[in-house]
gemmi code that builds the backbone of each chain (N, CA, C; Angstrom):
import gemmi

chains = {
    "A": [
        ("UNK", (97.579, 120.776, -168.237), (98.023, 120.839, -166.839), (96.928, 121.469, -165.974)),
        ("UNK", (96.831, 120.929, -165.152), (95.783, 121.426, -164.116), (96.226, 122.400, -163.053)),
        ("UNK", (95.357, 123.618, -162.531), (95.899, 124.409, -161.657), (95.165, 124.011, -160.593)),
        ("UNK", (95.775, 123.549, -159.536), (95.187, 123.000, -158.149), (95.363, 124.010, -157.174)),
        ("UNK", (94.651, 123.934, -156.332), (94.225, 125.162, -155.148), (95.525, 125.558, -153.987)),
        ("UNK", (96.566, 123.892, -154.249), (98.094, 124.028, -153.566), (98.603, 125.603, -154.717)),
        ("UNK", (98.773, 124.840, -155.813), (99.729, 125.905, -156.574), (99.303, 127.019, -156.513)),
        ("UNK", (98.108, 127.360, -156.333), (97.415, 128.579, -156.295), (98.457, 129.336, -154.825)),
        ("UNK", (97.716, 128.718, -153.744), (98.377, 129.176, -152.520), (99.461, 129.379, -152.503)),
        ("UNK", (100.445, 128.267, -153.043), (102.552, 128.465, -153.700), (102.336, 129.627, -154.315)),
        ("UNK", (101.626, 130.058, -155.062), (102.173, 131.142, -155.683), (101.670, 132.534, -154.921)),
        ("UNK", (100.612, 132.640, -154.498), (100.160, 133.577, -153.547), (101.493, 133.765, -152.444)),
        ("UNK", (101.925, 132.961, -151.831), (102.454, 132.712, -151.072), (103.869, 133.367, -151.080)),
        ("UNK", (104.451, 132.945, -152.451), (105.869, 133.409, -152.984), (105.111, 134.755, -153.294)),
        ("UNK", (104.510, 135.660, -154.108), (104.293, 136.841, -153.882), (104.213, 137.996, -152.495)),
        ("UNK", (103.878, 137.085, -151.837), (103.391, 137.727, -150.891), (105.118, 138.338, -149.833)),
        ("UNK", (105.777, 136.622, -150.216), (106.803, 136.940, -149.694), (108.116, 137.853, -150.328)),
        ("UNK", (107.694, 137.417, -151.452), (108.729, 138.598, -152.191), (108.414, 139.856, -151.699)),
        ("UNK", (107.321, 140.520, -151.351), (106.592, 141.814, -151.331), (107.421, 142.400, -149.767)),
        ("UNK", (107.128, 141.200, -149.245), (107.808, 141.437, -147.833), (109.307, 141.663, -147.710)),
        ("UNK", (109.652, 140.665, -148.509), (111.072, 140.595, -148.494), (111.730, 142.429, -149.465)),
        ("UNK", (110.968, 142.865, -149.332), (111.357, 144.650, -149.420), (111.483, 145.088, -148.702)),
        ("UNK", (110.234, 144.832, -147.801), (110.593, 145.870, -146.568), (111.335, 145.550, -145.605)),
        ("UNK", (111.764, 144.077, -145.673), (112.634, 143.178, -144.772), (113.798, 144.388, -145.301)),
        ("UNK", (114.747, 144.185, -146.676), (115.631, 144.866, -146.882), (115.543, 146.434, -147.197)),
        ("UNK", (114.881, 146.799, -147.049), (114.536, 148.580, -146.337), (115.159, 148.731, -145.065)),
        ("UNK", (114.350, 147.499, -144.357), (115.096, 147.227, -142.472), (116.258, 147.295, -142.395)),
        ("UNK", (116.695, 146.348, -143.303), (118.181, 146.211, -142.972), (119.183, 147.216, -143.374)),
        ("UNK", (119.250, 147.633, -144.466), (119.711, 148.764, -144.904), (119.783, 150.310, -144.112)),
        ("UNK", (121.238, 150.827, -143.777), (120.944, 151.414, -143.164), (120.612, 152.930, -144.050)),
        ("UNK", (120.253, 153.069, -145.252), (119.942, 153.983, -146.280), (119.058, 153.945, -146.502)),
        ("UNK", (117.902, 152.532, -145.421), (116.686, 152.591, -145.807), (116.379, 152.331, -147.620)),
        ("UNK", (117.077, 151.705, -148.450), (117.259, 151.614, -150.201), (117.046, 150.069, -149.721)),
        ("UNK", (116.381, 149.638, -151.023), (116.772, 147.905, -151.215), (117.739, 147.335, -150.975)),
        ("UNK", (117.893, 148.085, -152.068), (119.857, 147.419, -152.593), (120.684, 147.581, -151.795)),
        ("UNK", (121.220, 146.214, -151.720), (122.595, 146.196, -150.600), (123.677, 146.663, -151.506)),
        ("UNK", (124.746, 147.602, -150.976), (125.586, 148.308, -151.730), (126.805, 147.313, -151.136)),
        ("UNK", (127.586, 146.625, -152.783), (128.983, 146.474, -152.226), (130.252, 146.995, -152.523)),
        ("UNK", (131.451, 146.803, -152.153), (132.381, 147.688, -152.498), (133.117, 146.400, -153.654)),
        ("UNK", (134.150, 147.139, -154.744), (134.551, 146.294, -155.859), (135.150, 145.211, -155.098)),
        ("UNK", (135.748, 145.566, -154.177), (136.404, 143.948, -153.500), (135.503, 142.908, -153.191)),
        ("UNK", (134.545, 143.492, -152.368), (133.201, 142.718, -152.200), (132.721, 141.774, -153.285)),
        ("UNK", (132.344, 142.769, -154.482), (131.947, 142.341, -155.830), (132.780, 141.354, -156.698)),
        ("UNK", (133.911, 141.023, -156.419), (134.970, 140.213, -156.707), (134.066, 138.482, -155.728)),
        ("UNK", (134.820, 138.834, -154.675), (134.648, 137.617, -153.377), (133.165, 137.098, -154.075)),
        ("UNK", (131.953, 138.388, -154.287), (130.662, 137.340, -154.234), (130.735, 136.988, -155.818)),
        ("UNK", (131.356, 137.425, -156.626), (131.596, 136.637, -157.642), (131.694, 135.435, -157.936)),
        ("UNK", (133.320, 134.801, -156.799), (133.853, 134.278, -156.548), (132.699, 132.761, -155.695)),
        ("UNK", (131.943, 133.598, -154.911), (131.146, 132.681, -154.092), (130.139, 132.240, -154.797)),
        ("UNK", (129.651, 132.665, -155.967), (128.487, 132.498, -156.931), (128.843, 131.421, -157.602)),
        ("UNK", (130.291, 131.611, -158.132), (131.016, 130.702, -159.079), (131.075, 129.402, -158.068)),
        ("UNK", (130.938, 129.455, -156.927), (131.513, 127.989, -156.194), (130.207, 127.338, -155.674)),
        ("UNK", (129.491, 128.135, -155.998), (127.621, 127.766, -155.456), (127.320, 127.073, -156.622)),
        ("UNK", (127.423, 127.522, -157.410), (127.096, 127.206, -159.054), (127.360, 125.847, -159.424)),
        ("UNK", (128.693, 125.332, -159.129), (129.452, 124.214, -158.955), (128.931, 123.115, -158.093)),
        ("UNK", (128.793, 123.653, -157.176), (127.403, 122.643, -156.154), (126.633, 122.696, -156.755)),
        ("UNK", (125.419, 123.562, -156.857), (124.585, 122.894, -157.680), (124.460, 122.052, -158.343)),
        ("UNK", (125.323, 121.705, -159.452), (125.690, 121.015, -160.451), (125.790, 119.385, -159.748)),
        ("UNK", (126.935, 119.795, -159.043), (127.178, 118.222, -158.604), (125.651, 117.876, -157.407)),
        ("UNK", (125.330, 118.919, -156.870), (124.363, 118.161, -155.741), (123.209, 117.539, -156.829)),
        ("UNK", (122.533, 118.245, -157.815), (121.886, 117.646, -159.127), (122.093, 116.576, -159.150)),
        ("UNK", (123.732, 116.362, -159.870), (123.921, 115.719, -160.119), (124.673, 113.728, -159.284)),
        ("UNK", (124.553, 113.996, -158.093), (124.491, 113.049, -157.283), (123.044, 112.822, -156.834)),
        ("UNK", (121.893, 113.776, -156.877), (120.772, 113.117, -156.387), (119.998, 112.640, -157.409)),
        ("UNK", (120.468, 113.123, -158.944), (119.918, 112.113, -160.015), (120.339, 110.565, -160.224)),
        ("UNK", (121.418, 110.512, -159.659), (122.287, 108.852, -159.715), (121.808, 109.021, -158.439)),
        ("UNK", (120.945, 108.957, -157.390), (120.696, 108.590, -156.264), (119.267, 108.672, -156.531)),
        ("UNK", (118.478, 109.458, -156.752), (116.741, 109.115, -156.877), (116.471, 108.327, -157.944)),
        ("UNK", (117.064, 106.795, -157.717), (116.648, 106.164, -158.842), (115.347, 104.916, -158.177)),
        ("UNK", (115.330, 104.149, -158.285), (114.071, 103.233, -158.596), (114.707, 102.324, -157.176)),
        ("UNK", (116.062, 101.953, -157.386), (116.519, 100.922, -156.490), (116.857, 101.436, -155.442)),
        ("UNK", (116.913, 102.556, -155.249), (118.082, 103.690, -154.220), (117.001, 104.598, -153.781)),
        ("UNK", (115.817, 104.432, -153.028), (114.691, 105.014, -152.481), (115.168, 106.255, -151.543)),
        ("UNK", (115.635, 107.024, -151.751), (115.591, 108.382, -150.664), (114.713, 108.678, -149.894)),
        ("UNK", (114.631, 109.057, -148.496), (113.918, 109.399, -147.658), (113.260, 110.683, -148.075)),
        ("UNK", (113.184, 111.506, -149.496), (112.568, 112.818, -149.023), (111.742, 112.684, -150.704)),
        ("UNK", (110.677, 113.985, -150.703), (109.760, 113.489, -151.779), (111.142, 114.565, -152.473)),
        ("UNK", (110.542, 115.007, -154.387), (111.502, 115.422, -155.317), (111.316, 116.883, -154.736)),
        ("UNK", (109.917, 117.758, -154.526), (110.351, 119.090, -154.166), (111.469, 119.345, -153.006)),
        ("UNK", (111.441, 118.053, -152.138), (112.631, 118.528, -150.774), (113.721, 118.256, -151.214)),
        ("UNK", (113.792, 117.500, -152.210), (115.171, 116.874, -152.532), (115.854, 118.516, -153.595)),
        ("UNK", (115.111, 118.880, -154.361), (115.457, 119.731, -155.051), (115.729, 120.830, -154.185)),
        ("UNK", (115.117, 121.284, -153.239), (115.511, 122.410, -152.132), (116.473, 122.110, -151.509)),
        ("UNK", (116.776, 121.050, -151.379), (117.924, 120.621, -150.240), (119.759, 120.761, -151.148)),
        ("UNK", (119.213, 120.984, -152.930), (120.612, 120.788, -153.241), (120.660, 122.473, -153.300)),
        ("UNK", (119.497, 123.610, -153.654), (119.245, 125.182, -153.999), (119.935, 125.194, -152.186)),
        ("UNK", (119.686, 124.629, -150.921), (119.937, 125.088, -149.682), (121.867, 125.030, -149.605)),
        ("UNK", (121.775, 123.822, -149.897), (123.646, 123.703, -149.811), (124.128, 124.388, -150.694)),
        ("UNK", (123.561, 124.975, -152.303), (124.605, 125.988, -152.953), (124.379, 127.695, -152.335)),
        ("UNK", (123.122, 127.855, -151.400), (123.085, 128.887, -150.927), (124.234, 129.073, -149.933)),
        ("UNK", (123.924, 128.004, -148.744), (125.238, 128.260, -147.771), (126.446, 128.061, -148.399)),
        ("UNK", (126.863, 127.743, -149.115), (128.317, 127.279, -149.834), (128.652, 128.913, -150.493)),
        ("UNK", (127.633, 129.519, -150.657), (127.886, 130.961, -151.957), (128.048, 132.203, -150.493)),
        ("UNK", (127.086, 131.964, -149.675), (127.040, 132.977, -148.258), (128.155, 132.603, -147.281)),
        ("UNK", (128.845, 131.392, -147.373), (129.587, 131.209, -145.930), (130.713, 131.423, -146.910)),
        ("UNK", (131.406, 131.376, -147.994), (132.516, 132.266, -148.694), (132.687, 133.430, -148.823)),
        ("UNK", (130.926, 134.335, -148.860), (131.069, 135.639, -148.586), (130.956, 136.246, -147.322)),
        ("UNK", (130.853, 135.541, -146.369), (130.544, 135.602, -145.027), (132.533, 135.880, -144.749)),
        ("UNK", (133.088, 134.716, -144.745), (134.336, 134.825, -144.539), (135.521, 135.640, -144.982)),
        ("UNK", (135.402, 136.145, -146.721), (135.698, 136.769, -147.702), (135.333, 138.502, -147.426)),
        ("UNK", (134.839, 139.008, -146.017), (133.916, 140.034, -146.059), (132.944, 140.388, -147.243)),
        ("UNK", (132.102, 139.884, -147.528), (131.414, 140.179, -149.112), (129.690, 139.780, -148.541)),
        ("UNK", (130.031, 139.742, -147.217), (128.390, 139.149, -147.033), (127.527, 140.499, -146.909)),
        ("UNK", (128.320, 140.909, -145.834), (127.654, 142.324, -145.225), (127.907, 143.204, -146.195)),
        ("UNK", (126.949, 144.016, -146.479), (127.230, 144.929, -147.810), (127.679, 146.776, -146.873)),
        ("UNK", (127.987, 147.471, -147.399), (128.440, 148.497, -147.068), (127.576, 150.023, -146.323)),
        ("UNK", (125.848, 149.006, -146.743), (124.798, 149.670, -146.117), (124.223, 148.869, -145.359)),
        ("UNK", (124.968, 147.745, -144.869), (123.702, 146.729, -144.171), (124.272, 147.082, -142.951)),
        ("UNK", (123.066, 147.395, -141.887), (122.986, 147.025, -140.082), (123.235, 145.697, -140.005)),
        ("UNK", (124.396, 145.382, -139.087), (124.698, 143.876, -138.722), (123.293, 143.500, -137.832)),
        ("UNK", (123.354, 144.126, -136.971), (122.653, 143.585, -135.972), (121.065, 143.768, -136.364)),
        ("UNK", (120.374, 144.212, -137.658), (119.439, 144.404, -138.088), (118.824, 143.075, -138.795)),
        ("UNK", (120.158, 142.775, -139.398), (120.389, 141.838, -140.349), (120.157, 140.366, -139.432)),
        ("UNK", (121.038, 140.289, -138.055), (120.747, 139.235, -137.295), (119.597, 139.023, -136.597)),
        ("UNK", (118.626, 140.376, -136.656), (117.008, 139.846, -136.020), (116.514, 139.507, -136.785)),
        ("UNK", (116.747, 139.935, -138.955), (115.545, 139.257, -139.576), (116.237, 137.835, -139.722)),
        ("UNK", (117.573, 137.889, -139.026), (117.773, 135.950, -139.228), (117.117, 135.186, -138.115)),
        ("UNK", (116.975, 136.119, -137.449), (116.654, 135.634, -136.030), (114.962, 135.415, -136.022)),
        ("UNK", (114.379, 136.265, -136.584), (112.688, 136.227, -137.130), (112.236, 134.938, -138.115)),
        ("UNK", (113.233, 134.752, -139.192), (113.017, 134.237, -140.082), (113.179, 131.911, -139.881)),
        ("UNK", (114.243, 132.324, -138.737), (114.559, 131.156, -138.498), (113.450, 130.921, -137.301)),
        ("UNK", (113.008, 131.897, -136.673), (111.855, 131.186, -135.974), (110.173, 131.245, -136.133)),
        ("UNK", (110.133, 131.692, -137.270), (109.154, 131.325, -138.322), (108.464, 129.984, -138.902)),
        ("UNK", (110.035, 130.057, -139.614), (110.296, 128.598, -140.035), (110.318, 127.305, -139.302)),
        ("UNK", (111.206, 127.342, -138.363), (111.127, 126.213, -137.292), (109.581, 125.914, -136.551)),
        ("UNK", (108.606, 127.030, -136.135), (107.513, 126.967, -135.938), (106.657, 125.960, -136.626)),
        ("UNK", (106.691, 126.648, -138.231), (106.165, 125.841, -139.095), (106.727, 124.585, -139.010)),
        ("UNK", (107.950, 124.171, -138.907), (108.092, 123.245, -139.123), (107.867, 122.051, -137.879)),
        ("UNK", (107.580, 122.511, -137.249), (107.001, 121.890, -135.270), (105.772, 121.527, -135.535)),
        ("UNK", (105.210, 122.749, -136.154), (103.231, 122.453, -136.181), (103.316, 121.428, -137.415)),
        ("UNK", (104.342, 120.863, -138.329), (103.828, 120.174, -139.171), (104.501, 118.800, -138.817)),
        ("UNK", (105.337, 118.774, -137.645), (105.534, 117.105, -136.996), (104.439, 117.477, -135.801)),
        ("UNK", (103.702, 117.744, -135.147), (102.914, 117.962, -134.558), (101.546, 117.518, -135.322)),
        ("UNK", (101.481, 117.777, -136.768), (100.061, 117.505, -137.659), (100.484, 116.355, -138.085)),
        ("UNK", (101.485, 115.826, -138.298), (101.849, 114.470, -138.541), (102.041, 114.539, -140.348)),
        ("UNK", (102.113, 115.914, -140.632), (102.644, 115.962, -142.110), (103.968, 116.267, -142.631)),
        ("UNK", (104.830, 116.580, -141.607), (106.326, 116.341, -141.979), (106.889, 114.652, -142.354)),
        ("UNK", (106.393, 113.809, -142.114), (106.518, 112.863, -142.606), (105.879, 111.620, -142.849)),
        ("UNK", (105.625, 111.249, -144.070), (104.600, 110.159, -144.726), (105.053, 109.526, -145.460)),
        ("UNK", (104.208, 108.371, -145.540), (104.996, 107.285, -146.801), (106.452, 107.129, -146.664)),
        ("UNK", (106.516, 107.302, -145.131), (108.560, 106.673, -145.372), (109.327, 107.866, -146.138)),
        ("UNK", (108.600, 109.239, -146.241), (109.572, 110.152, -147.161), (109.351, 111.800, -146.426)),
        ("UNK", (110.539, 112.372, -146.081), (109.930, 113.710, -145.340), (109.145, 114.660, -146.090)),
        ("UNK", (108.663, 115.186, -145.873), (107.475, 115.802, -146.968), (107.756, 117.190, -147.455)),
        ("UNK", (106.876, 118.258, -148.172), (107.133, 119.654, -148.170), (107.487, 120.492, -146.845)),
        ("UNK", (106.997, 120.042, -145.947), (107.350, 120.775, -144.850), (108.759, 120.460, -144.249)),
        ("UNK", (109.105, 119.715, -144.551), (110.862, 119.739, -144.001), (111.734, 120.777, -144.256)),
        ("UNK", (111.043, 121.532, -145.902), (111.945, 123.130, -146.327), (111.918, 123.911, -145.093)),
        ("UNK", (110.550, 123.854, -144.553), (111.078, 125.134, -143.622), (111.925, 125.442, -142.699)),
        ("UNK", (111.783, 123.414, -142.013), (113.368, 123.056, -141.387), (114.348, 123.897, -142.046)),
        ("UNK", (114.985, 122.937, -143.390), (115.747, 123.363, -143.951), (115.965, 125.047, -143.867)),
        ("UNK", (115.100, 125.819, -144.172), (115.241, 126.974, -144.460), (115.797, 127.879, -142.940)),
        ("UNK", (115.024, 126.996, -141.717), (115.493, 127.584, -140.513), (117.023, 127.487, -140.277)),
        ("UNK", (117.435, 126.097, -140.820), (118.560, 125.757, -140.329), (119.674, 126.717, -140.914)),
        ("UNK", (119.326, 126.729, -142.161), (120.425, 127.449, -143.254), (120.253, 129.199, -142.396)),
        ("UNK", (119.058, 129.602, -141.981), (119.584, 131.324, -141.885), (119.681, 131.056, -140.198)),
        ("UNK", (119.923, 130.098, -139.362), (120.447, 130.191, -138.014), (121.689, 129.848, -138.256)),
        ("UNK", (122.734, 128.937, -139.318), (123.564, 128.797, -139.505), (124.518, 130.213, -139.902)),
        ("UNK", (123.521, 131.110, -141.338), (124.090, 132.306, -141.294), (124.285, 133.368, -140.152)),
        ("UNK", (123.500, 133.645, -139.554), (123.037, 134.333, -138.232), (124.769, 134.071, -137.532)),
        ("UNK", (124.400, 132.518, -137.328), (125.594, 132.416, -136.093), (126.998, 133.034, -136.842)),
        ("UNK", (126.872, 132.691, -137.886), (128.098, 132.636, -139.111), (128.755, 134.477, -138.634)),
        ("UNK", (127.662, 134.861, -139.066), (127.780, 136.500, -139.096), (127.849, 137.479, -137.945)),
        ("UNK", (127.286, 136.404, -137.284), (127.980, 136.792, -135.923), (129.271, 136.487, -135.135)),
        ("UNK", (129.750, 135.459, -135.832), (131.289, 135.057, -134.967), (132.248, 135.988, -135.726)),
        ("UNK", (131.782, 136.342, -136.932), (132.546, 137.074, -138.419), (132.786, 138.466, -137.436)),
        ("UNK", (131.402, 138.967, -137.073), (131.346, 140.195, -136.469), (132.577, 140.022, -135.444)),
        ("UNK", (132.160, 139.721, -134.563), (133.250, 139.129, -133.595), (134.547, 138.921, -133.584)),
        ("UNK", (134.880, 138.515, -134.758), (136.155, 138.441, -134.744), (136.695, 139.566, -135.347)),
        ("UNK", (136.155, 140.660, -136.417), (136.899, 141.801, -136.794), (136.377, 142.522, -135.793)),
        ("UNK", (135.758, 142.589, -134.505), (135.722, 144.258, -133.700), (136.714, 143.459, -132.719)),
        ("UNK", (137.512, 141.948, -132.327), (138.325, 141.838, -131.990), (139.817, 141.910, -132.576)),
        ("UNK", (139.643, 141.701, -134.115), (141.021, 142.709, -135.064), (140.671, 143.492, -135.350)),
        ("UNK", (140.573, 144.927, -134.957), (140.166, 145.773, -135.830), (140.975, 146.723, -137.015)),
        ("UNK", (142.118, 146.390, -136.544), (143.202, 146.681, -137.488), (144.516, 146.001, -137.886)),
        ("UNK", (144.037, 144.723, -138.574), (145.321, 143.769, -138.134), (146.257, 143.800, -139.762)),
    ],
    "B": [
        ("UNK", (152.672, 142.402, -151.135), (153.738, 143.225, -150.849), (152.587, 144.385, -149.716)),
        ("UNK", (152.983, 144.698, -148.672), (152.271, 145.490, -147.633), (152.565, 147.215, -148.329)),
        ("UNK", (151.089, 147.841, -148.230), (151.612, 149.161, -148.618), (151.625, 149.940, -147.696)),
        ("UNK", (153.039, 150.220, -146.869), (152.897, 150.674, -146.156), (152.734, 152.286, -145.933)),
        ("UNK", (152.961, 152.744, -147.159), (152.867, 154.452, -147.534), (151.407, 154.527, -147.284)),
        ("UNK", (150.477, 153.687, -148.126), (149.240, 154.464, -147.631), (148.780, 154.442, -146.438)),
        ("UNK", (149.558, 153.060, -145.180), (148.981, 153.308, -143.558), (149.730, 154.428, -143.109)),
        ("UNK", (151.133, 155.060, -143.557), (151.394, 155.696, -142.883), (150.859, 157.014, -143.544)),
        ("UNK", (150.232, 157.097, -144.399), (149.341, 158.383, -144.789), (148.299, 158.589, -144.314)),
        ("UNK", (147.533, 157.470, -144.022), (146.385, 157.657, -143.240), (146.907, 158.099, -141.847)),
        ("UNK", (147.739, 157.060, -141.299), (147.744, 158.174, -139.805), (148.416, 159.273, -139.652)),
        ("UNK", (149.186, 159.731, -140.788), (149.677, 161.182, -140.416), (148.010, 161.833, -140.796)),
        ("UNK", (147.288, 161.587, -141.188), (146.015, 162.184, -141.272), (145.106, 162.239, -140.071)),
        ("UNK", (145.501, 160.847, -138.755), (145.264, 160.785, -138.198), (143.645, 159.628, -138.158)),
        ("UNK", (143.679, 158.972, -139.123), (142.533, 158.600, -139.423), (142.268, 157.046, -139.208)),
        ("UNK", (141.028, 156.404, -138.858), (141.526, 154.830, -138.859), (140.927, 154.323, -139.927)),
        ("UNK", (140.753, 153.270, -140.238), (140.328, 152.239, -141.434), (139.148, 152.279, -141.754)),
        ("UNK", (138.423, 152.578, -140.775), (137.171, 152.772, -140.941), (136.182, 153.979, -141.117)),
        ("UNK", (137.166, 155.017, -140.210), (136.788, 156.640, -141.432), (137.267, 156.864, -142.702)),
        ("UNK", (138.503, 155.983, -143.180), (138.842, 156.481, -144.668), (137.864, 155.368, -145.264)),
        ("UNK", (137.547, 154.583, -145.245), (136.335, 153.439, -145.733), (135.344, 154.337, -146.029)),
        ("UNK", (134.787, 155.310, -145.021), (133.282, 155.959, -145.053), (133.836, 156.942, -145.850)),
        ("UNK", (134.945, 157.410, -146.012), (135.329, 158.452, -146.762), (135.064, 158.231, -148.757)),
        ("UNK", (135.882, 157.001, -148.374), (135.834, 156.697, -150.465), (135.162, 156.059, -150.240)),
        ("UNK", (133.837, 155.572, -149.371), (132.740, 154.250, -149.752), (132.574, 152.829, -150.083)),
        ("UNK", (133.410, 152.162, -149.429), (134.073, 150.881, -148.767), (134.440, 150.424, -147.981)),
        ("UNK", (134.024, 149.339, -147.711), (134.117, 148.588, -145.979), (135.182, 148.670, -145.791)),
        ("UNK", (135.217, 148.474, -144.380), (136.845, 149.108, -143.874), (137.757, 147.545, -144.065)),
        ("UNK", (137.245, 146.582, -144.062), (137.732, 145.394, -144.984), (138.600, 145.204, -145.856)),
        ("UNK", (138.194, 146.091, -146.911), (138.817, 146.712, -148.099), (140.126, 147.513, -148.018)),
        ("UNK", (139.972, 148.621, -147.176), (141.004, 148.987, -147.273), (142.103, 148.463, -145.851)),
        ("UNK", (141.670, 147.549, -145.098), (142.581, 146.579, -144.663), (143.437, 145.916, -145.471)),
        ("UNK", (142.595, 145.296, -146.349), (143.460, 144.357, -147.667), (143.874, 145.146, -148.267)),
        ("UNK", (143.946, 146.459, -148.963), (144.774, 147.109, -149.419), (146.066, 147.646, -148.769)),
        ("UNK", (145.774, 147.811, -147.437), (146.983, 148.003, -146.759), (148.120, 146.882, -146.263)),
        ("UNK", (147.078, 145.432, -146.327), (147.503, 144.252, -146.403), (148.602, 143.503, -147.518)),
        ("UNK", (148.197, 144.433, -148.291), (148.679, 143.912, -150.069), (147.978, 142.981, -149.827)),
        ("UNK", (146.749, 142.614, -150.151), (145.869, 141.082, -150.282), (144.959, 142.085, -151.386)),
        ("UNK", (144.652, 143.054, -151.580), (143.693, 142.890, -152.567), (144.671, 144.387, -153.416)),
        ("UNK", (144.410, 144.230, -154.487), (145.427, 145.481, -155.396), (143.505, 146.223, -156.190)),
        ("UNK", (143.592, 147.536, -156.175), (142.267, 148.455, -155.728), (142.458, 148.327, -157.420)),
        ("UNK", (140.994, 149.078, -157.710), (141.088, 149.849, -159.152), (141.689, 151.269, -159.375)),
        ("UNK", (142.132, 151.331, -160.073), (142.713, 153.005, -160.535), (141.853, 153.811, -159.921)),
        ("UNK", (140.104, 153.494, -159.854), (139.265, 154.841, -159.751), (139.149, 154.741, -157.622)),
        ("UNK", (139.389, 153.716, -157.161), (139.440, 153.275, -155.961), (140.666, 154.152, -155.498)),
        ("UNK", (141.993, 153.484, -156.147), (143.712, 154.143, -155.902), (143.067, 155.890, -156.119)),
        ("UNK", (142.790, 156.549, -156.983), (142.116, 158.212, -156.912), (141.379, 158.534, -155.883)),
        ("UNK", (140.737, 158.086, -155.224), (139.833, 158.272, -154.449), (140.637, 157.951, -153.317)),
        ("UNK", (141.683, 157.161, -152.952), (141.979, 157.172, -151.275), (143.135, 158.059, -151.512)),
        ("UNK", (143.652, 158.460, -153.019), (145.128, 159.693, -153.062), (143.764, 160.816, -152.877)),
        ("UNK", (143.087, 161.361, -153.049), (142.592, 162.354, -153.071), (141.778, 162.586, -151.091)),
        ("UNK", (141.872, 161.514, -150.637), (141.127, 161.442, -149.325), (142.453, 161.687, -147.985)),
        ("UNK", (143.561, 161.160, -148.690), (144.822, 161.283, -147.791), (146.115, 162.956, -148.500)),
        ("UNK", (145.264, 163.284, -149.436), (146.350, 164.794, -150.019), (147.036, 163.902, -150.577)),
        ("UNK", (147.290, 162.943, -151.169), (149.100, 162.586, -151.882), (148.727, 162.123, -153.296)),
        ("UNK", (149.459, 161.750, -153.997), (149.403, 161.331, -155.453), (149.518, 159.757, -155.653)),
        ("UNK", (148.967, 159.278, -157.037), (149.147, 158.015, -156.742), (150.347, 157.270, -156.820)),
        ("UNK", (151.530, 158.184, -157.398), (152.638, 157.883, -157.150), (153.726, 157.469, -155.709)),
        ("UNK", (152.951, 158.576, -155.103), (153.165, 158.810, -153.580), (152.960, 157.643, -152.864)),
        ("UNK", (151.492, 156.873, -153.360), (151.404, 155.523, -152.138), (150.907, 154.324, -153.136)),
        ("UNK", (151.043, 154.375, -154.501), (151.216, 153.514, -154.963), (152.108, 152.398, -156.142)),
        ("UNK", (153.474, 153.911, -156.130), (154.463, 153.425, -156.871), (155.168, 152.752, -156.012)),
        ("UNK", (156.138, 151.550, -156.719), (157.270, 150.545, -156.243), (158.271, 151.359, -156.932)),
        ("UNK", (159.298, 151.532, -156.210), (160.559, 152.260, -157.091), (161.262, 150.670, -157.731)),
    ],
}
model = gemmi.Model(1)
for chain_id, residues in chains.items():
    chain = gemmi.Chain(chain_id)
    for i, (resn, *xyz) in enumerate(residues, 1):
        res = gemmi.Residue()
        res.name, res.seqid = resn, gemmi.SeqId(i, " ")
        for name, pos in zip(("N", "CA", "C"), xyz):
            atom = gemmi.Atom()
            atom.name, atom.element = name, gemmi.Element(name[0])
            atom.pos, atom.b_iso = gemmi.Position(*pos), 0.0
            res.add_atom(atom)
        chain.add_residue(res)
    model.add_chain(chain)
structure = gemmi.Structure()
structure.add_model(model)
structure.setup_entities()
């Protein structure tokens, strides 16, 4: 197998962001700790939401393997296709714990939490502008690597809004 | 089944959902649904809100 100067950068890249993604959740936390702390009910629900993510997975797999076949040409290359089924079991596992109270953990700043969605989704969307702008979001009739970041914008503006109507609606019950 | 012994223990304490939450260390969520009867706590959870309100767990969590 050959190591090409892409994979090099993918992996630089995912390091770099993991590294970040600490101090992202330092931010958010209002204990300043990594770890989002949940309470056992919490720990139940995201159980619960893991188990139903899990399940997608499976089937999104398993409908885009009987769909990326030879006769049945999909519009996207295999890395987008594979992100796109990891994106729907993410929102499927977060918008159960979103609803379930199990999203927000017991040390997280809401509104801390909604600027790095708010950072992160316009990151992404950027990237993903400058790469229909470079004319590499889509080639050969198939959307390319750069459509994840779409993807990736869409999924944490979806949470964002999610967690914000959530907010919203318990400081309008606050004791029901 | 709604428990209503432990809301009315909390407010003879005078307290809302969300200081006894910060008290035993759980979103005030939690002990909504417990007061809800939607979620039934652990034993070490049920100790911790009898010990935060003075009463026993008999007090707000027995059914006669």
């Amino acid at each position: 197998m050959y190591v090409t100067g892409s994979m090099i950068g993918m992996g630089v890249g995912i390091a770099i962001g993991l590294i970040i993604c600490i101090f992202v959740f330092k931010y958010m936390n209002t204990d300043k700790k990594m770890g989002t702390k949940y309470d056992e009910m919490q720990e139940i629900a995201r159980g619960r939401g893991y188990k139903y993510s899990f399940w997608t997975l499976l089937i999104c797999f398993a409908l885009f393997f009987i769909f990326d076949s030879d006769k049945l040409d999909l519009p996207f290359t295999r890395p987008v296709l594979y992100f796109l089924a990891i994106m729907i079991a993410i929102l499927v596992q977060t918008t159960y714990c979103i609803w379930h109270d199990a999203y927000i953990g017991i040390n997280t700043n809401v509104k801390r939490f909604v600027i790095v969605a708010v950072v992160v989704t316009a990151i992404n969307l950027l990237a993903a502008v400058a790469a229909v702008k470079g004319g590499t979001m889509f080639t050969d009739g198939k959307l390319q690597t750069p459509f994840i970041n779409f993807l990736c914008a869409l999924l944490f503006g979806i949470l964002g809004v999610e967690v914000l109507i959530k907010h919203a609606y318990d400081k309008k019950n606050p004791e029901d | 089944m709604k428990n209503l012994k432990m809301k009315s223990a909390r407010a003879a304490k005078d307290l809302s959902q969300q200081q006894l939450a910060e008290i035993v260390g759980v979103s005030r969520q939690t002990i909504n649904a417990i007061e809800k009867g939607d979620y039934n706590p652990t034993i070490k959870l049920c100790r911790d809100i009898c010990k935060a309100l003075d009463k026993t767990l008999d007090e707000l969590f027995w059914d006669e």
